[in-house]
ZAMARGU-4260 file (C-alpha; in steps of 0.2 Angstrom, whole numbers, plus 5000, padded with zeros to 4 digits):
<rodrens>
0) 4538/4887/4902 | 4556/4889/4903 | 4568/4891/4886 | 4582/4898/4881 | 4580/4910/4865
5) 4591/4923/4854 | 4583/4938/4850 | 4585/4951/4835 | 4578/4967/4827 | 4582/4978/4812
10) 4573/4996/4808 | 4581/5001/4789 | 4575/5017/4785 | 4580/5014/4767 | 4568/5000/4766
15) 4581/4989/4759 | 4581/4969/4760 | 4585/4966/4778 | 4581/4947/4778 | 4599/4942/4775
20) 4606/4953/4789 | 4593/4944/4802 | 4599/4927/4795 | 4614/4929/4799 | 4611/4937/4814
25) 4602/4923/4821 | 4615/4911/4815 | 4627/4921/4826 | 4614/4919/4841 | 4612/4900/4835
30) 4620/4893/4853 | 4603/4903/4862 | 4594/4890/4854 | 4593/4876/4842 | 4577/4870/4841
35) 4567/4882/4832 | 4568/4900/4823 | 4558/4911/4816 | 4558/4929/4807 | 4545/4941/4802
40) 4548/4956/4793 | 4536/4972/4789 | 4531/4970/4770 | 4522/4984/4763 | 4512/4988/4777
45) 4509/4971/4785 | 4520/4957/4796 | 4526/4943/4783 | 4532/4928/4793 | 4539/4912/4794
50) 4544/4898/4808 | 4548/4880/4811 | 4557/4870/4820 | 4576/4867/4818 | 4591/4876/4816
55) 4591/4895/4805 | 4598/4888/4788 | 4585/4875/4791 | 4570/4883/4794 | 4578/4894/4779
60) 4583/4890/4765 | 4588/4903/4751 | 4572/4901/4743 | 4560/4903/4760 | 4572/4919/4765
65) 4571/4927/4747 | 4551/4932/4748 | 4556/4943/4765 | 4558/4960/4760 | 4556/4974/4770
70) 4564/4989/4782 | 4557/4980/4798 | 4561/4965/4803 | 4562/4954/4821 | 4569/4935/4823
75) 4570/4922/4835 | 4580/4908/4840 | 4575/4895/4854 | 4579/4879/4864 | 4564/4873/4874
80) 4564/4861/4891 | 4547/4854/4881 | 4545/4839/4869 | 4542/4843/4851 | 4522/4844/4847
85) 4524/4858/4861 | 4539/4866/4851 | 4529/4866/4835 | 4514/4875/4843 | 4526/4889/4851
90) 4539/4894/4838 | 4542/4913/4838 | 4539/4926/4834 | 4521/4928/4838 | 4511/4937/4824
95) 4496/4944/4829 | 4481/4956/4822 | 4470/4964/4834 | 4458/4981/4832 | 4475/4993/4831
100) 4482/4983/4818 | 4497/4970/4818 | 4511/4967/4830 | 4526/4954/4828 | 4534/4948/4846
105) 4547/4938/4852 | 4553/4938/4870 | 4569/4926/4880 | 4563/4926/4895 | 4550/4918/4907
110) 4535/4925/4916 | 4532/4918/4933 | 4516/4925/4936 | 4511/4919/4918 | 4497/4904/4923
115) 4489/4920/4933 | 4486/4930/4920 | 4482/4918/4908 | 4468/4913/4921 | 4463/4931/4923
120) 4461/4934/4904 | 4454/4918/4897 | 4442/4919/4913 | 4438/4939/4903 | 4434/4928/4886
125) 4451/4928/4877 | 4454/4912/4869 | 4475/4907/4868 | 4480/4895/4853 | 4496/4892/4863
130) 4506/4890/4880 | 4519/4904/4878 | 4522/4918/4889 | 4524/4930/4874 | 4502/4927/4869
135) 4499/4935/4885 | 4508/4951/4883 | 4501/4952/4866 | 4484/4951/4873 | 4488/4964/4886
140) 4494/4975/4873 | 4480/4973/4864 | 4468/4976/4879 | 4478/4992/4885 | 4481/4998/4864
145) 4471/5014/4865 | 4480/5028/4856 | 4496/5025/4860 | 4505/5009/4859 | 4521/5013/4869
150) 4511/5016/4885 | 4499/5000/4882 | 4518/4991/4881 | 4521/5001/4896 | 4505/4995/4907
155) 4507/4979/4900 | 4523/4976/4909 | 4519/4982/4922 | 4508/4968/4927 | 4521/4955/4923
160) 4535/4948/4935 | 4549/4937/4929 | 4563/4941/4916 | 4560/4947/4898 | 4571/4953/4884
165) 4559/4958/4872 | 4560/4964/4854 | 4544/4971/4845 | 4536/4977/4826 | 4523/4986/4821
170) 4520/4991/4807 | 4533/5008/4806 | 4542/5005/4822 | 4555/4992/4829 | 4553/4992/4850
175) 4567/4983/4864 | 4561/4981/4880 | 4571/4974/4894 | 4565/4969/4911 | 4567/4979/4925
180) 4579/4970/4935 | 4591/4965/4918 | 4590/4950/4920 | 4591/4945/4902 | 4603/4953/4890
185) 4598/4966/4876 | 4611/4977/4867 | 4610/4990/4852 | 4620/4993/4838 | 4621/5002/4822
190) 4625/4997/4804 | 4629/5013/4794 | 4612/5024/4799 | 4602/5008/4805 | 4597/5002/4822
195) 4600/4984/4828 | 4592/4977/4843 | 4601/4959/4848 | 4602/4947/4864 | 4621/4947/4861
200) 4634/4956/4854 | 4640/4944/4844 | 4629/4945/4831 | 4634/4965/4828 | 4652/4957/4825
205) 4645/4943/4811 | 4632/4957/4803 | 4644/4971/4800 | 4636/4982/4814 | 4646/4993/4830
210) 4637/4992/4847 | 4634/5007/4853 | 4626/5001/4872 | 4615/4989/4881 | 4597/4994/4884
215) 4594/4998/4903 | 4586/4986/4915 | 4567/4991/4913 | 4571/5003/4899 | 4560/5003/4883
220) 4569/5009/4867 | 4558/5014/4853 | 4564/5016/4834 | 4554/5026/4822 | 4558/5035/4805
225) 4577/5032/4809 | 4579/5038/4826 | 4577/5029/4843 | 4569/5037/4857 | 4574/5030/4875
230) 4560/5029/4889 | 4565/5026/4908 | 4553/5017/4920 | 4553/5028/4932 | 4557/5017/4944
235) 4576/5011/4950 | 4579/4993/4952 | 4595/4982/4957 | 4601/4977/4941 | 4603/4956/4944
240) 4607/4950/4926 | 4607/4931/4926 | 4628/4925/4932 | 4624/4909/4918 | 4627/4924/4905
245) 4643/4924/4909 | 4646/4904/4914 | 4639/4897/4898 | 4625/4903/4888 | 4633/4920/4880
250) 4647/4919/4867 | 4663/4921/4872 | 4666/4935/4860 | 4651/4945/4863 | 4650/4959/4880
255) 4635/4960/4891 | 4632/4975/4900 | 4650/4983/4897 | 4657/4965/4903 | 4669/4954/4890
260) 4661/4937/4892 | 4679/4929/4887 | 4687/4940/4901 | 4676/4934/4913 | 4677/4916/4910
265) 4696/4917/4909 | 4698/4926/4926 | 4685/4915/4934 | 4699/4898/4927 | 4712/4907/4936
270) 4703/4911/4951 | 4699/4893/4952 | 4716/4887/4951 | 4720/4895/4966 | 4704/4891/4976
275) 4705/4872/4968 | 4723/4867/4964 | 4726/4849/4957 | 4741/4840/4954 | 4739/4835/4938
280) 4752/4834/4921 | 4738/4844/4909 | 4721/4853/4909 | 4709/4851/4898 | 4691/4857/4893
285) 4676/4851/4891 | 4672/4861/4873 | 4667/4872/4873 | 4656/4883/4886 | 4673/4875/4898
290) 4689/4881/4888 | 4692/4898/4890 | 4691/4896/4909 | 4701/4879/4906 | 4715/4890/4897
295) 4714/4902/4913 | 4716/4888/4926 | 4733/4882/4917 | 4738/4900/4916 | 4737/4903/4936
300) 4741/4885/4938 | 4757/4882/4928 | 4749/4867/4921 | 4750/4864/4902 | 4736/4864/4894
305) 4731/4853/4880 | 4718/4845/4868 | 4710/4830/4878 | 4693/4831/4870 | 4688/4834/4850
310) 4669/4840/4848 | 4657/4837/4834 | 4653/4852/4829 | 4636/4848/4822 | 4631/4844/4837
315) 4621/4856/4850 | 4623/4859/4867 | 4619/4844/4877 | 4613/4852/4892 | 4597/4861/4883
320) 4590/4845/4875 | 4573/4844/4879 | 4573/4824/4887 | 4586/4814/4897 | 4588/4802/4885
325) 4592/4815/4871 | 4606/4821/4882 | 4615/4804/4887 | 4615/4802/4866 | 4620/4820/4863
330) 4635/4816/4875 | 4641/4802/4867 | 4642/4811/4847 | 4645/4828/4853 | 4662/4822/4859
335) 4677/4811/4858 | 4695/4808/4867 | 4710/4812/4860 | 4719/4796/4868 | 4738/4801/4864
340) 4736/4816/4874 | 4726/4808/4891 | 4732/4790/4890 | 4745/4789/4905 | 4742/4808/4911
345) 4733/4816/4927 | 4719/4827/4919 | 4712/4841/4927 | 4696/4845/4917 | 4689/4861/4918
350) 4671/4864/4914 | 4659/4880/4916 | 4645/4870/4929 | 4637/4854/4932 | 4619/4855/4931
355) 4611/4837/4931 | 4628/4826/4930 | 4623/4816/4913 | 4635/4826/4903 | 4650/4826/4915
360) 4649/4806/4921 | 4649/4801/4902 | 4664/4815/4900 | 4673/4806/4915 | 4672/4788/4909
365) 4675/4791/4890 | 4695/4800/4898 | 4698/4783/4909 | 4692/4770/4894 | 4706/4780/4884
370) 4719/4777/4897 | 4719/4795/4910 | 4728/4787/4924 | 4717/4801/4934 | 4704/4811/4931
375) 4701/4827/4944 | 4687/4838/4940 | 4688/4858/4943 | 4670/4867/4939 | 4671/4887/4936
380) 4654/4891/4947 | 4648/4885/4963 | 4635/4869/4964 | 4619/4873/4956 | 4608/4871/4971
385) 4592/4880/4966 | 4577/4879/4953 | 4581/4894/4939 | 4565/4902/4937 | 4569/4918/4923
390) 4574/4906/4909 | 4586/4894/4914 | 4581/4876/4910 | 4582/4871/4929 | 4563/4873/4936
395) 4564/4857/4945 | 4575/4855/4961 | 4572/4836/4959 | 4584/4835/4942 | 4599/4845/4951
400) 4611/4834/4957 | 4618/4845/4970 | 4601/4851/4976 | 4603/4832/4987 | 4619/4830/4985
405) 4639/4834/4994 | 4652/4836/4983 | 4659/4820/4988 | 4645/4811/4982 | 4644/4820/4967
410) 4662/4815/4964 | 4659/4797/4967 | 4642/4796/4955 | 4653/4805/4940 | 4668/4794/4943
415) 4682/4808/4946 | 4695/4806/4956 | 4694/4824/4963 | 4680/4838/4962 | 4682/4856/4968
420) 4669/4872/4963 | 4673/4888/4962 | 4668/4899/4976 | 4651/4912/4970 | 4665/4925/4980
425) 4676/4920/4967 | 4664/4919/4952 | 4657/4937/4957 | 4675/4942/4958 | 4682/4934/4940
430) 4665/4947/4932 | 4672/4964/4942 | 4666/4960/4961 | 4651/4971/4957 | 4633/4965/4966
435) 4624/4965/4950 | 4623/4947/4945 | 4606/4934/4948 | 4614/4921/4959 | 4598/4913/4964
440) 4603/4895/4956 | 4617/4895/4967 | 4610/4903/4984 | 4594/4905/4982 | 4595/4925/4983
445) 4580/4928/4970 | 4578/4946/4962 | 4560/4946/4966 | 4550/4935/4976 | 4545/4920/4969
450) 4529/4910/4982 | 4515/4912/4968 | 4525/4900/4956
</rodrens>
């Protein structure tokens, strides 16, 4: 099972209210995922907890977030690639109770040898009571939970492949865990004396907190009684955190492994201009994952740019709907064209990637009903070739439409007049030219081997 998800933990060793700071904390992770959230928060020795489906203010209204008190606390936000009856069965976090008391997870992530050891435990008696990765890393905690529940997190992992970024509670400790390869986000902050654990560092930002650093790939950070203790695996890897960090699913204002995401983009615009120049009177976005490498593009290109689409802002993000149908809709609410600004004009419209081409065909035929005399499309990141396997709602090569496809058909199905990618040289080069990225998606150069999935 494939999601997207925000992640967030608080240890307050004055044991003060902390339910407010996760709200808002999840609200600043709220473009991780849209479709459910969830908290649960250490209450007098055991995990209080709520989730549902929909966005954080409402699954939490003031009266539902007033009863949450407590010095530990984790939430979770998500978008799944599933329908709805699945969603309602696999909100986050998962609360659980076993022999060594209670434990409060959430994970974003995906486990590709997941249907393995689900097989290996169930055929060992355990009963699940969902799909999720995250029950069966509660259940090997719970089968390695001796004396100490650090190494039983330790062994557990151990005996899981894929990407994870997972936060956990028990009752007096807040743990991060990040997997060994980084491949999903996980950084550490501090407001006054408390720790803060968070998939981004956005929420840091909204909540008051300073970051101090992001968790190590295969790093485990434990906080207790006010201090956090840091243990290493042992073991080096190649750090390969996921390159669709930096296209679209982080916030431009938030840093991920020492790297500005709005930095990043922006070089990436500009390097595109001179890989893919267009002879067009203004660049646009497509709002708003596009604009910062947009506003980069017209900078190297000497383009102006300008306004050509006005989103909806209470709309969410197209591309992580869980059905086609959904998305095609999303497309035609989430945005409208500024006409006086296109009609006439050769548009060059810069976006971060196109994935399954819904979003980009209706983007293309909404500018040339409003009057764009041409429409040439420039794309920030090479073709998406490959399935994404570590959390990236593209398991299925089949809905990719350059996994078939030439760029020339691509530009003929989605109506443009032009279409140019970015080179994955230039992408790598627009985030520091360091080998440290995931690029499977777009060459299928996987971090670990993936012919058991």
């Amino acid at each position: 099972m494939v999601n997207l998800c925000g992640i967030i933990g608080i240890y307050d060793k004055e044991n003060k209210d902390i339910s407010k700071i996760l709200y808002y904390g999840m609200y600043a992770l709220q473009h991780r995922g849209q479709e459910s959230a969830g908290i649960a928060v250490n209450k007098n020795g055991f995990i209080d907890y709520f989730k549902d489906s929909g966005l954080v203010h409402e699954v939490f209204p003031k009266e539902t977030l007033s009863r949450f008190r407590g010095n530990i606390g984790i939430g979770h936000v998500e978008s799944k690639d599933n329908g709805e009856e699945e969603i309602s069965l696999s909100v986050q976090p998962l609360v659980v109770g076993y022999k060594k008391g209670a434990l409060a997870l959430a994970n974003d992530g995906n486990l590709i040898n997941s249907k393995q050891l689900r097989e290996k435990l169930e055929d060992d008696g355990v009963i699940f009571s969902t799909n999720t990765d995250i029950e069966v890393i509660a259940n090997l905690i719970a089968r390695f939970h001796k004396d100490d529940i650090e190494i039983a997190i330790r062994k557990s992992l151990k005996m899981v492949k894929g990407s994870y970024s997972l936060v956990l509670m028990t009752l007096d400790r807040l743990i991060g865990v990040r997997d060994p390869y980084g491949i999903k986000p996980l950084s550490i902050g501090k407001l006054g004396d408390n720790y803060i654990l968070s998939s981004e560092t956005c929420a840091f930002d909204t909540i008051g907190a300073t970051y101090i650093r992001d968790v190590e790939p295969g790093e485990m950070v434990v906080i207790s009684d006010g201090e956090l203790k840091s243990i290493k695996s042992g073991k080096e890897y190649n750090k390969k955190l996921c390159i669709f960090e930096l296209i679209y699913m982080a916030r431009p204002d938030s840093k991920i492994d020492g790297k500005t995401i709005y930095l990043a983009r922006r070089k990436a615009g500009q390097i595109l201009a001179k890989e893919c120049p267009a002879d067009g009177d203004i660049v646009i976005s497509a709002p708003d994952s596009g604009t910062v490498a947009a506003i980069g593009y017209a900078e190297a290109s000497g383009i102006p740019y300008d306004e050509g689409l006005i989103k909806n802002r209470y709309v969410g993000r197209t591309f992580i709907k869980p059905t086609q149908e959904l998305r095609e809709q999303g497309v035609r609410i989430k945005l409208n064209v500024l006409e006086e600004n296109v009609e006439g004009k050769k548009v060059v419209l810069v976006d971060d990637s196109i994935v399954r081409g819904t979003t980009m065909r209706s983007i293309v035929t909404m500018l040339k009903k409003a009057g764009a005399k041409e429409v040439h499309v420039r794309i920030s990141s090479p073709p998406v070739i490959y399935p994404c396997y570590f959390g990236l709602d593209t398991t299925k090569r089949k809905n990719l439409i350059a996994s078939d496809k030439s760029i020339e058909e691509i530009r003929k199905i989605i109506g443009a007049d032009s279409l140019n990618y970015l080179s994955l040289q230039g992408l790598i080069d627009g985030a520091g030219g360091e080998d440290v990225f995931c690029t499977g998606c777009f060459d299928e150069n996987y971090p670990m081997d993936i012919e058991d999935i």
